[in-house]
Backbone as numpy.savetxt, mean C-alpha at the origin, in Angstrom:
# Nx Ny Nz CAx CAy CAz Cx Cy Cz
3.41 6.10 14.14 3.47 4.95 13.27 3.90 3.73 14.07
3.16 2.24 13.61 3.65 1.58 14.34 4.86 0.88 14.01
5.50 0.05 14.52 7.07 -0.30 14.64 6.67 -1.50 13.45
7.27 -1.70 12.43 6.99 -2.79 11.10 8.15 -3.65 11.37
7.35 -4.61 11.37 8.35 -6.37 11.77 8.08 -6.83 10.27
9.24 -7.07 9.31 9.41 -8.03 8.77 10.18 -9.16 8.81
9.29 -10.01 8.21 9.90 -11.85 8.22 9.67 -12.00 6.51
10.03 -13.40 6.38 10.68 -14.03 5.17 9.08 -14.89 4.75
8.73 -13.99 3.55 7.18 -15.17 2.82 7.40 -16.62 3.61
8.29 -17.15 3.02 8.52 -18.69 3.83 7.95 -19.04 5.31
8.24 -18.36 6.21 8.03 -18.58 7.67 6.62 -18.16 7.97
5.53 -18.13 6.61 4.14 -17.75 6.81 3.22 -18.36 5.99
2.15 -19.28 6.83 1.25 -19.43 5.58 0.58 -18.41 5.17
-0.03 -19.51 3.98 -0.76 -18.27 3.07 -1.35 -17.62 3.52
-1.47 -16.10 3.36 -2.28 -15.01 3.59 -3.69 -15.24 3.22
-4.76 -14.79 4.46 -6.00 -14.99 4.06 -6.30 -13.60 3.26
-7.17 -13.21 2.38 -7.41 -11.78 2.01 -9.31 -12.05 2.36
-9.46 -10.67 2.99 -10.99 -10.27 3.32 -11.84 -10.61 1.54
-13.17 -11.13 1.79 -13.65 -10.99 1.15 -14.05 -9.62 0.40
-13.88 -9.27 -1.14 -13.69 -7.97 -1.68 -15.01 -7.29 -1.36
-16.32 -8.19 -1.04 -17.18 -7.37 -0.73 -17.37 -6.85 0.29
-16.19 -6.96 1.36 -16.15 -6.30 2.18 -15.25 -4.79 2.43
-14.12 -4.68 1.52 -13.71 -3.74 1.25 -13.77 -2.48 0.69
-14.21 -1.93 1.49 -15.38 -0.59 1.27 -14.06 0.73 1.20
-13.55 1.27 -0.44 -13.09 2.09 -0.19 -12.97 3.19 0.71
-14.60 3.97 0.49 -14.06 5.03 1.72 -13.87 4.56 3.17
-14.18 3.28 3.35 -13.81 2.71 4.48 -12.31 3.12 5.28
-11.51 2.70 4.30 -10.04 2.77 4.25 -9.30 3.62 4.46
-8.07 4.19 5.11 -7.55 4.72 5.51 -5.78 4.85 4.43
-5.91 5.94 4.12 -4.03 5.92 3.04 -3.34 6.61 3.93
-2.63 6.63 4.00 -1.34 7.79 4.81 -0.30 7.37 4.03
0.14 8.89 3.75 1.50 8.30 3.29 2.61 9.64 4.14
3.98 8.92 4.46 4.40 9.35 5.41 5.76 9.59 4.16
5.55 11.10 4.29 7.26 11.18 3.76 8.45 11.31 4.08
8.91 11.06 5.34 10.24 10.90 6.01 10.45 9.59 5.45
9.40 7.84 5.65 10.14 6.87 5.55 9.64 6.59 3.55
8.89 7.27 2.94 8.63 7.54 1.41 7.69 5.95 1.46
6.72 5.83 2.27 5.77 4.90 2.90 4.42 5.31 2.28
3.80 4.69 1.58 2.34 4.70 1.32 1.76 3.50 2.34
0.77 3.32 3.15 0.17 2.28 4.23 -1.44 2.69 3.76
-1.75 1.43 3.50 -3.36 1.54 3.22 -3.86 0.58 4.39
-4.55 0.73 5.43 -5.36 0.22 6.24 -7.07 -0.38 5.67
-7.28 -1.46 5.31 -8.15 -1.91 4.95 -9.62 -1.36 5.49
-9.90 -1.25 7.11 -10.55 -1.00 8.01 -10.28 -0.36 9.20
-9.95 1.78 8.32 -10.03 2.64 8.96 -8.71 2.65 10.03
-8.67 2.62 11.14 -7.39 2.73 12.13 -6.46 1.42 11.74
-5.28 1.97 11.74 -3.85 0.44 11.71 -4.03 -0.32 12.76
-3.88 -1.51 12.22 -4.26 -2.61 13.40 -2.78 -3.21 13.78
-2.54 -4.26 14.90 -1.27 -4.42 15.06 -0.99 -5.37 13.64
0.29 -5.75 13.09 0.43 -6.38 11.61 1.93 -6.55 11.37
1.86 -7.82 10.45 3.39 -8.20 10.25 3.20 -7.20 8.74
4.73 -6.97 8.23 4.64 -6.80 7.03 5.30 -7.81 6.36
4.58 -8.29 5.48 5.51 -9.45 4.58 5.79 -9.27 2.91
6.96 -9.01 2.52 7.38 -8.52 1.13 6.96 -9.93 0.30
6.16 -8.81 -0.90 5.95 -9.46 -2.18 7.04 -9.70 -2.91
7.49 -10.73 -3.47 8.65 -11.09 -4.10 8.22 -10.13 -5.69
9.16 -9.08 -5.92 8.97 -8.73 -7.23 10.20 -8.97 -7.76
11.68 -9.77 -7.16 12.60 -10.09 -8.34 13.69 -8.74 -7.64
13.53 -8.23 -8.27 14.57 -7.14 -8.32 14.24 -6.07 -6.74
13.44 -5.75 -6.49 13.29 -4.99 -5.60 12.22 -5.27 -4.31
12.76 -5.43 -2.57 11.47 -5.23 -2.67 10.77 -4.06 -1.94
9.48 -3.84 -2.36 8.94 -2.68 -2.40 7.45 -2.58 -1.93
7.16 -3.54 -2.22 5.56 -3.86 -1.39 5.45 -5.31 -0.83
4.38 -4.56 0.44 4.15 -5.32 1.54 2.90 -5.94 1.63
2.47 -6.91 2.03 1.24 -7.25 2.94 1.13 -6.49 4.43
0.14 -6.41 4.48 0.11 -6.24 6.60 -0.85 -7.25 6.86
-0.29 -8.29 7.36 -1.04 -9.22 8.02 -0.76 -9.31 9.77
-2.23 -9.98 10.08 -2.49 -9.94 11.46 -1.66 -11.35 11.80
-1.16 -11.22 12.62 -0.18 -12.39 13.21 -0.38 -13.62 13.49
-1.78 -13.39 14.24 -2.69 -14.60 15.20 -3.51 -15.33 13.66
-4.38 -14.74 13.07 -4.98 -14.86 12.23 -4.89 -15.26 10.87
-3.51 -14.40 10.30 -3.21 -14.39 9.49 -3.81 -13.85 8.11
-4.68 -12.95 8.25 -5.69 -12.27 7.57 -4.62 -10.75 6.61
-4.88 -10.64 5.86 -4.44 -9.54 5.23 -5.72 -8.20 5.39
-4.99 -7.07 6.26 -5.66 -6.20 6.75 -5.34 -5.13 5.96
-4.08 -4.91 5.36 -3.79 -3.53 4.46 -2.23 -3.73 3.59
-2.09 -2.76 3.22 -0.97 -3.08 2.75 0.42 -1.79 2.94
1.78 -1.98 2.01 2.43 -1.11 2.36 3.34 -0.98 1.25
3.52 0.20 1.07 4.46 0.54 -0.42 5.51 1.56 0.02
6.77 1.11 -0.16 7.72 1.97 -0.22 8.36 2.25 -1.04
9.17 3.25 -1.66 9.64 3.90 -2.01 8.54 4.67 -2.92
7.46 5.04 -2.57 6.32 5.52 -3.70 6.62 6.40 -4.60
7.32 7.60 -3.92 7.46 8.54 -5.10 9.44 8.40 -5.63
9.65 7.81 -5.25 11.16 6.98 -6.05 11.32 6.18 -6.54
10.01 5.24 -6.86 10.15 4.46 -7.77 8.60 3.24 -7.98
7.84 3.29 -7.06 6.90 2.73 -6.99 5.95 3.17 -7.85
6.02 4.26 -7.53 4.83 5.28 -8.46 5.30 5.06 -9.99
6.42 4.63 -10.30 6.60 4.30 -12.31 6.79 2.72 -12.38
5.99 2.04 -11.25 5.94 0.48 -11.21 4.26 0.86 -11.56
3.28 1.26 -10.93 1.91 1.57 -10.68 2.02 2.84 -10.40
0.92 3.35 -11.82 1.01 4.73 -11.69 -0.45 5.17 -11.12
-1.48 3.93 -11.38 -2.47 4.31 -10.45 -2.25 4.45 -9.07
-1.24 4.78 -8.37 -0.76 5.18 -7.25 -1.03 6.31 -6.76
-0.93 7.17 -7.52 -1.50 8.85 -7.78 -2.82 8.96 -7.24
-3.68 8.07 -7.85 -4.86 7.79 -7.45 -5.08 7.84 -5.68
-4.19 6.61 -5.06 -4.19 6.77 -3.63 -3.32 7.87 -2.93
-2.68 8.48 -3.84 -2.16 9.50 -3.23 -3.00 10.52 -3.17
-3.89 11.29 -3.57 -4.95 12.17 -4.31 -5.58 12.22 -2.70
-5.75 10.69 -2.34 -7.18 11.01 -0.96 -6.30 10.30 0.18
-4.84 9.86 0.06 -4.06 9.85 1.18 -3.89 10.97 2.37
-3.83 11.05 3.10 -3.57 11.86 4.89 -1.58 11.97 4.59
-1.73 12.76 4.90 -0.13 13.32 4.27 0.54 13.91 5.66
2.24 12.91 5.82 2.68 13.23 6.91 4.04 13.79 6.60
4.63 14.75 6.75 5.98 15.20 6.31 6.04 16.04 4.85
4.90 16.32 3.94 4.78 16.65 3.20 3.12 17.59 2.66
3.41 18.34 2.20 1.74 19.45 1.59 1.40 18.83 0.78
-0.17 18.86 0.27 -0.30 18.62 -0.87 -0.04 18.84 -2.23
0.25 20.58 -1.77 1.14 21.12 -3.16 2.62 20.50 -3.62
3.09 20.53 -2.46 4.39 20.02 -3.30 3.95 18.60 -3.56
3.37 17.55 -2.92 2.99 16.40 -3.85 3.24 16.07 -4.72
1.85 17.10 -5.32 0.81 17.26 -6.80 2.77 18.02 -7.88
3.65 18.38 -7.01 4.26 19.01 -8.19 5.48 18.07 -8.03
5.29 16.76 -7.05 6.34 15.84 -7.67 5.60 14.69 -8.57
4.40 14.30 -8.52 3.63 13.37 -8.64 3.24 13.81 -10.64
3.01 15.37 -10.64 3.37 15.91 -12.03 4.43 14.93 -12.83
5.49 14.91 -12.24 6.50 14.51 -13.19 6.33 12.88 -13.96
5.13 12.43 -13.86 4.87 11.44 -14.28 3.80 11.51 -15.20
3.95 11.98 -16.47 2.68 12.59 -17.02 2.20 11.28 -17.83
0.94 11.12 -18.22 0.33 10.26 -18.79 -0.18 9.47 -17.70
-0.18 9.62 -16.79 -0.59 8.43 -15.67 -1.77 8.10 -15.66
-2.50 7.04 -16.12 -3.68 6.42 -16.00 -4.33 6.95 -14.89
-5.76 7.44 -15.07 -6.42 8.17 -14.34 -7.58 6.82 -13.83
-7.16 6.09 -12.62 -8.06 4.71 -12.44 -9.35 5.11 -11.39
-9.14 6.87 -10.62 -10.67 6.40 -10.31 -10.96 6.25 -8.61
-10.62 4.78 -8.67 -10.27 4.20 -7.39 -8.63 3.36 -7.23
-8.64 2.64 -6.21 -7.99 1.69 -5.78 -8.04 0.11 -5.99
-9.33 -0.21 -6.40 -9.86 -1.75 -6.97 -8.34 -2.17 -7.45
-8.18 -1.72 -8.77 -6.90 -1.77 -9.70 -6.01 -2.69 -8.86
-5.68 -1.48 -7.67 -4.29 -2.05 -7.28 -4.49 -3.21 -6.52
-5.66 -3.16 -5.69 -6.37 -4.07 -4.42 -6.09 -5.56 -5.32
-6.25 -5.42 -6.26 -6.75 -6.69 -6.91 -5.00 -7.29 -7.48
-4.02 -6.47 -7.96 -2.39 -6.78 -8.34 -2.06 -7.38 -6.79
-2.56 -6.67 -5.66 -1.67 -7.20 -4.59 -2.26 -8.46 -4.21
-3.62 -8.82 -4.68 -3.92 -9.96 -4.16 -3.44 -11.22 -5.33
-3.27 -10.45 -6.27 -2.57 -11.42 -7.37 -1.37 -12.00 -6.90
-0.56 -10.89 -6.89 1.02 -11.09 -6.36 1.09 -12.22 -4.91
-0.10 -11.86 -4.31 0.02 -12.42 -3.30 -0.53 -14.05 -3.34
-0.88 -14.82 -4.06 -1.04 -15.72 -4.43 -0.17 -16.84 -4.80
């Protein structure tokens, strides 16, 4: 994993985001790593080098941008605490967990913590969320 530099929204202009017609789900790359309880979605397949910059949600924060430094392009994103608390912020999360690359953890036990959230909107894909972070990020 690579080493995550965060800085303060302030000390960055606005984030560019890829045009959506370029964001080709199976393109994309999920890992979620359960030592640091990290979901990382890579926009375009391998992690590129990237700042992470927290979305202001108020009370917690919990999701990231990964933007390219030079550029300033939004390449993927990053969610922590997923299964402690992210996952009952956005439960279409499940969703990216389902076809996430799993590090520190099986899929079985997952599927039998990811259970404990029953009713969870069954979204499909990722669009859903692609589209809140570019909201937030605005």
């Amino acid at each position: 994993m690579a080493m995550i530099e965060r800085i303060a929204n302030t000390e960055m202009a606005k984030p560019t985001w890829p045009k959506p017609s370029s964001l080709a789900t199976n393109e994309m790359r999920f890992t979620y790593d359960r030592p640091t309880e990290t979901l990382f979605v890579d926009f375009h397949g391998e992690a590129r080098p990237a700042t992470s910059i927290p979305l202001d949600r108020g009370d917690r924060d919990y999701l990231y941008l990964r933007v390219t430094p030079d550029t300033n392009t939004v390449v993927g994103f990053q969610i922590e605490h997923v299964l402690s608390y992210a996952i009952e912020q956005h439960p279409e999360l499940a969703d990216a967990l389902d076809i996430a690359a799993l590090v520190g953890i099986d899929r079985d036990e997952l599927h039998r913590i990811v259970r404990v959230h029953p009713g969870r909107p069954k979204a499909g894909n990722v669009t859903t969320l692609i589209a809140d972070f570019r909201r937030l990020s605005a």
